[in-house]
C-alpha positions, 0 to 999 in steps of 0.5 A: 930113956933119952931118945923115948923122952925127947922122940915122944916131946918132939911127936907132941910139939909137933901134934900140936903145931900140926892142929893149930895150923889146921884150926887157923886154916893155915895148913891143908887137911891133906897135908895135915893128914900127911904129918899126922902120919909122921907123927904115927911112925915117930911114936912107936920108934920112939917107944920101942928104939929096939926093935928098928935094929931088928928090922935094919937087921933084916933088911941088911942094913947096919943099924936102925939110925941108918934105916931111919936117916934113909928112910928120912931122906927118902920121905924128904925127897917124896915132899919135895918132888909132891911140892914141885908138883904142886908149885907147877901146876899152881903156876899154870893155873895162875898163867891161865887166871891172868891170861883169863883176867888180861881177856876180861879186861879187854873185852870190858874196855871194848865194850865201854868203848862201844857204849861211850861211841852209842852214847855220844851217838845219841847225844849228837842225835838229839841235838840235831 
């Protein structure tokens, strides 16, 4: 009774932390959708801690702590490898931005440069 009681507490913290990241913008709906599926998985077990033995069983594996612990680290190393990715191509992009940005910003100082010559130019010329 235990391990419902405290699974199902900790499934509804984190129902909760997941939707006030997402009402303050702070989480990404893909990612949110992504926990609200963890959430999805942890109840069921949660209810019914039985029936995970029965299928560690059939699939050969001791117990169903040990198909949770390695289905855990397995999901663990899914995130990971997706948040590498994401890291690396958010890296690229901010090279390109900057490169872009390094671009703009000589162009603009070149045409000030221009408009500043054109501009004594004229001044030089209405003097004469």
């Amino acid at each position: 009774m235990g391990l419902v009681v405290t699974s199902g507490v900790t499934a509804f913290i984190l129902l909760v932390v997941i939707l006030e990241l997402l009402r303050r913008r702070q989480l990404r709906e893909k990612y949110a959708m992504l926990w609200l599926a963890v959430i999805a998985v942890i109840l069921p077990i949660a209810i019914f801690p039985r029936a995970l033995d029965g299928v560690a069983t059939k699939l050969g594996i001791a117990s169903g702590a040990s198909l949770i612990l390695f289905l855990g680290v397995v999901f663990l190393l899914v995130v990971a490898i997706h948040l590498s990715w994401e890291v690396s191509r958010l890296e690229e992009e901010t090279r390109t931005l900057a490169e872009d940005a390094a671009l703009l910003r000589t162009e603009l100082r070149e045409s000030l440069a221009e408009l500043r010559r054109a501009r004594d130019e004229s001044m030089e010329a209405h003097h004469d």
